[in-house]
C-alpha positions as CSV (number, residue, x, y, z in Angstrom):
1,X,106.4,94.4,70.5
2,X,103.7,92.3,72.7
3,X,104.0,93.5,76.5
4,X,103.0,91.7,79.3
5,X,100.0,93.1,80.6
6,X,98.7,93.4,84.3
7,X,95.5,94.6,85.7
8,X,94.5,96.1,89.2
9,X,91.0,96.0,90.7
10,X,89.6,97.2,94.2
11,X,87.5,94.7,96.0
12,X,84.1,95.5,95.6
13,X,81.6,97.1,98.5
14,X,78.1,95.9,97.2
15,X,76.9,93.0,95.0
16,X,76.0,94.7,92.1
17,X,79.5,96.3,92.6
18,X,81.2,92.5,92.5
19,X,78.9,91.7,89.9
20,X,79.4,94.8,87.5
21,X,83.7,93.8,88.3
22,X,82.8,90.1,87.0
23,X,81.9,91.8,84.3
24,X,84.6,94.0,83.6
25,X,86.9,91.5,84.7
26,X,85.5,89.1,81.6
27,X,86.3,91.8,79.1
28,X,89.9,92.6,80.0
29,X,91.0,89.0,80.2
30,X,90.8,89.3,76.5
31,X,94.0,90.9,76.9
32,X,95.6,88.0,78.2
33,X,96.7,89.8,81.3
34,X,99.7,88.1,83.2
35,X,98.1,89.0,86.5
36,X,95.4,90.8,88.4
37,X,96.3,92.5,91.8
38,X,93.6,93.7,94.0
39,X,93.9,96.4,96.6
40,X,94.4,96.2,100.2
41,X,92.1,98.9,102.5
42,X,93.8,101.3,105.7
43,X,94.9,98.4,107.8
44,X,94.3,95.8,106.3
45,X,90.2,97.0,106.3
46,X,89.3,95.0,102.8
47,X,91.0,91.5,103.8
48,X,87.7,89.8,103.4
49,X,87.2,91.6,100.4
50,X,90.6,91.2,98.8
51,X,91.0,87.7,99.3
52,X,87.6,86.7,98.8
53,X,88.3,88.5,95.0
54,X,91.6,87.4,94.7
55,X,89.9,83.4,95.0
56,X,87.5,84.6,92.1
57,X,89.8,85.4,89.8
58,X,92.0,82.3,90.4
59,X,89.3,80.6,89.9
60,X,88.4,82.3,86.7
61,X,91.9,80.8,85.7
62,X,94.1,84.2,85.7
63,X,97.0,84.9,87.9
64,X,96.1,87.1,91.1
65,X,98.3,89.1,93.1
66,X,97.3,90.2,96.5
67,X,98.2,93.5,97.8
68,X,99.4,92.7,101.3
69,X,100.3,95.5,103.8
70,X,102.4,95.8,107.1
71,X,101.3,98.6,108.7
72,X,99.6,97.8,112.7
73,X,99.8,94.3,112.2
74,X,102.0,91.6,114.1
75,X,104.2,88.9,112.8
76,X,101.7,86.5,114.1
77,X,98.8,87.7,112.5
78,X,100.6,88.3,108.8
79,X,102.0,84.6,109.4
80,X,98.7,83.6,108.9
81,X,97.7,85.3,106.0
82,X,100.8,83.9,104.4
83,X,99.5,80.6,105.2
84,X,95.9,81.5,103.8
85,X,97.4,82.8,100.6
86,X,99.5,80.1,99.8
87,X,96.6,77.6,100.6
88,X,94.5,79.5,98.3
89,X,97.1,79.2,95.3
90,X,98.5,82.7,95.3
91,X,102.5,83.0,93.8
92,X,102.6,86.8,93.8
93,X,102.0,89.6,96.5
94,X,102.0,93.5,96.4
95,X,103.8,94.3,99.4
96,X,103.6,97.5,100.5
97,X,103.5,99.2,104.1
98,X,99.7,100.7,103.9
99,X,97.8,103.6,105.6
100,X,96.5,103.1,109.3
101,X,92.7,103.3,109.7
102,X,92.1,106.9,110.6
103,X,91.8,107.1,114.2
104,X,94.4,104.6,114.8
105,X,97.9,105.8,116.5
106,X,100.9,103.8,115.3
107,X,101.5,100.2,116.2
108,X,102.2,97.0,114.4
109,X,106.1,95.4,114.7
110,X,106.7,96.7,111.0
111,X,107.5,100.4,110.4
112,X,108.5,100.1,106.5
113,X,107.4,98.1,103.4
114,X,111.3,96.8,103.2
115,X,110.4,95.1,106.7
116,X,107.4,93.8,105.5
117,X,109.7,92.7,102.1
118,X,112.4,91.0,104.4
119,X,109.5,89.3,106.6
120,X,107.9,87.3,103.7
121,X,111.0,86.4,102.1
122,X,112.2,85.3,106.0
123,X,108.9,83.1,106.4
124,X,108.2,81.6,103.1
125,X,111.8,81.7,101.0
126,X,110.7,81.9,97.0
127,X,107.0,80.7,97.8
128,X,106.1,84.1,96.5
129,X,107.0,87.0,94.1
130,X,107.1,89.8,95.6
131,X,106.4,93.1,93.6
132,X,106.9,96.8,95.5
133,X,105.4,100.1,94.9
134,X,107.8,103.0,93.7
135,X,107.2,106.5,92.8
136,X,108.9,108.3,90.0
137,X,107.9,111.6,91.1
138,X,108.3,110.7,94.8
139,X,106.2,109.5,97.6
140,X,104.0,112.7,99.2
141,X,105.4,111.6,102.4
142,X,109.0,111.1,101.6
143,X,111.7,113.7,103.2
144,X,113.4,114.5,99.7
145,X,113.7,112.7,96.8
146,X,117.0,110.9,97.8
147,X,115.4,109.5,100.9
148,X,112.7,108.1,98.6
149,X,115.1,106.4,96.0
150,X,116.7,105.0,99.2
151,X,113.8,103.4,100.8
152,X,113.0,101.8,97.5
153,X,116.3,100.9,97.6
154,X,116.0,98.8,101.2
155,X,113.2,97.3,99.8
156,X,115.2,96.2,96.9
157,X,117.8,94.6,98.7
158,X,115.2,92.9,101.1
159,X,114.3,90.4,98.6
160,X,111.8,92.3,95.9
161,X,111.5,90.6,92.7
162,X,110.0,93.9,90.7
163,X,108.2,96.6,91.2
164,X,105.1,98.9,89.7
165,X,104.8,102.8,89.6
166,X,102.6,104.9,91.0
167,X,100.9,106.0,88.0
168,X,102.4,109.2,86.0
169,X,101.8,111.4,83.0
170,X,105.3,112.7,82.5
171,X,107.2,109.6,81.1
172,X,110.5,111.5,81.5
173,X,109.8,111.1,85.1
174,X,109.7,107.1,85.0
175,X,112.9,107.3,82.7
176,X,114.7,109.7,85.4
177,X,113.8,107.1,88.0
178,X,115.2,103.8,86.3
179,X,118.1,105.6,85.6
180,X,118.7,106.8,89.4
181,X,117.8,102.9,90.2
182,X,120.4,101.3,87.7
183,X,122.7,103.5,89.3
184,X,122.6,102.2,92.7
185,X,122.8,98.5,90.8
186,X,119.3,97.6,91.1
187,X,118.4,96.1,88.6
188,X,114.8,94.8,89.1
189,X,111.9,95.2,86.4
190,X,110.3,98.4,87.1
191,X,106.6,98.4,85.5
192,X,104.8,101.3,84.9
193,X,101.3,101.8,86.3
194,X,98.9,103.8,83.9
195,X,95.8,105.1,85.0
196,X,93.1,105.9,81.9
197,X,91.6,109.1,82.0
198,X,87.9,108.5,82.4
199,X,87.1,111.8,84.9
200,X,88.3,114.7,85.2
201,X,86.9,115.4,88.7
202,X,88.3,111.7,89.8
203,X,91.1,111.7,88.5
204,X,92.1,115.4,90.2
205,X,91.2,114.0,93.4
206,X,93.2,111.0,93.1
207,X,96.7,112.9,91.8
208,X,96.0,115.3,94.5
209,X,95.7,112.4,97.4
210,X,98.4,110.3,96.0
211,X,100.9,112.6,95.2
212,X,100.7,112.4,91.2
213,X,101.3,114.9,88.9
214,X,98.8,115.6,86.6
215,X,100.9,118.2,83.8
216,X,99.5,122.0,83.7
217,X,98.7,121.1,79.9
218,X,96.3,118.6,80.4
219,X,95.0,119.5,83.6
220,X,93.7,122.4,81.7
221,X,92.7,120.6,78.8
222,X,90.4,119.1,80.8
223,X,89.0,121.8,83.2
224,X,88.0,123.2,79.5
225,X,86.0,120.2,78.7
226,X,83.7,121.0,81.9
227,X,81.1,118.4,81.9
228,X,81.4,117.1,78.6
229,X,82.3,113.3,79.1
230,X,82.9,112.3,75.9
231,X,85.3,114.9,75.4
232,X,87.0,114.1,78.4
233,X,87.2,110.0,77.3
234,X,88.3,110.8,73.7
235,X,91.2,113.2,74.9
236,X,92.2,110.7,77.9
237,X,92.4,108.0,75.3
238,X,94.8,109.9,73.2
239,X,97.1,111.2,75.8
240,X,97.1,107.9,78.0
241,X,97.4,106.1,74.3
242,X,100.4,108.2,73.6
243,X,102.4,107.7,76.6
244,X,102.0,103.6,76.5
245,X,103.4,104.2,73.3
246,X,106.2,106.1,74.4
247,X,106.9,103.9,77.5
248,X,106.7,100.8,74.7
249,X,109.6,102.3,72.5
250,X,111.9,102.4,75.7
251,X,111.2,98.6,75.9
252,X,109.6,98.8,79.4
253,X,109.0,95.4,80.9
254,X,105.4,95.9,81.1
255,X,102.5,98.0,81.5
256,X,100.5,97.5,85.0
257,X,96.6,99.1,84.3
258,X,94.9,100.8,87.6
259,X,91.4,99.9,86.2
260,X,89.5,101.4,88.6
261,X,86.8,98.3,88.0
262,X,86.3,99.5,84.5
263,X,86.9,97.9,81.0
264,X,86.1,100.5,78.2
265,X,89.4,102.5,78.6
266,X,91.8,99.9,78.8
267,X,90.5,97.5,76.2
268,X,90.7,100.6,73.7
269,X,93.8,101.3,75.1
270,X,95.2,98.3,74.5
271,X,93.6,98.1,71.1
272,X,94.8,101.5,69.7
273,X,98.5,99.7,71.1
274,X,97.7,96.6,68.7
275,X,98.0,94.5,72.6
């Protein structure tokens, strides 16, 4: 079975680092990717960045999603990035409530990401598709996991059209989650975000920041592998490989790839997949 594909990037800092993404960007379309998202820094900090990527890879004649983030902002000032979007050619956003610069106190008119959902849908109707985060093995900051399955919930019932997973190496996890979802009747595609397993140090960093389990099996698979790279690449491919199949016999909706700028792991990926 084909899935649809989708594809997240990170607005690059540096010119080599936007050209080494054009790059990257011109292998993985050869996977025919639905979309490309691009991430959205504390606060709205990448704007310039995000959107100015986003344009490139409309241009490149791929779909783009924006992420697009609530948190400190005013009505006014997301009103106009609305505007800009939809001028640019953008029919999808990521919407999601975002971190405050550090420093910052709170402030903003939106508190949640369902806010944020209800806002957009207020001010532009079905201009866009809206896609929300979730977290099968639940948001570091949520109160208990109930809490968390009912703010995804409001932000459901605010007007999402899907949504994509933190990613996760436990695919009983995601399963556990759908199910808790379809049982509250919502009944949105839930695509699962995959992260390829590159580096070890990078990707322990991450899972520990984020909130994602990394399984006692393979987290000590790879402190074995010390340095060794290609060790680390081959046995990333294999488990990362093994769980898209898994997620592909359940007849997921999709499979959403956190890139990290990169081609090599996802294109082999994919091509191990038969995508």
């Amino acid at each position: 079975m084909k899935l649809p594909l989708s594809l997240e990037f990170f607005p690059p800092k540096t010119p080599e680092g936007a050209q080494k993404l054009r790059t990257a960007r011109q292998a993985l379309y050869e996977l025919r990717p639905e979309f490309c998202s691009v991430t959205y820094g504390a606060g709205g900090s990448t704007q310039g960045g995000t959107f100015g990527t986003v344009s490139e890879i409309l241009k490149e004649g791929v779909g783009a999603a924006s992420h697009f983030s609530c948190i400190g902002a005013t009505k006014d000032k997301l009103r106009e990035q609305l505007g800009l979007l939809k001028s640019m050619g953008v029919k999808r956003l990521v919407a999601l409530r975002g971190d405050l610069p550090s420093g910052y106190g709170t402030g903003g008119e939106f508190m949640y990401a369902s806010d944020l959902v209800g806002f957009i849908r207020a001010e532009t109707g079905s201009d866009f598709r809206i896609e929300v985060a979730c977290y099968p093995e639940v948001h570091p900051q949520a109160r208990s996991p109930e809490a968390d399955l009912q703010a995804y919930a409001a932000k459901i019932r605010a007007g999402a059209d899907s949504a994509i997973t933190q990613y996760f190496y436990n695919a009983d996890a995601y399963f556990r989650f759908v199910d808790d979802t379809q049982k509250l009747g919502l009944n949105v595609p839930v695509v699962p975000g995959i992260m390829p397993i590159t580096s070890s140090t990078q990707l322990m960093r991450f899972s520990d920041a984020c909130g994602a389990e990394i399984p006692r099996w393979i987290r000590l698979r790879l402190q074995s592998f010390g340095d060794d790279t290609a060790s680390i690449r081959a046995f990333g491919l294999d488990v990362v490989t093994d769980l898209c199949e898994q997620l592909r016999a359940a007849e997921v909706p999709g499979l959403h790839f956190y890139t990290m700028n990169q081609s090599a792991a996802t294109v082999e990926i994919c091509r191990r997949l038969g995508e």
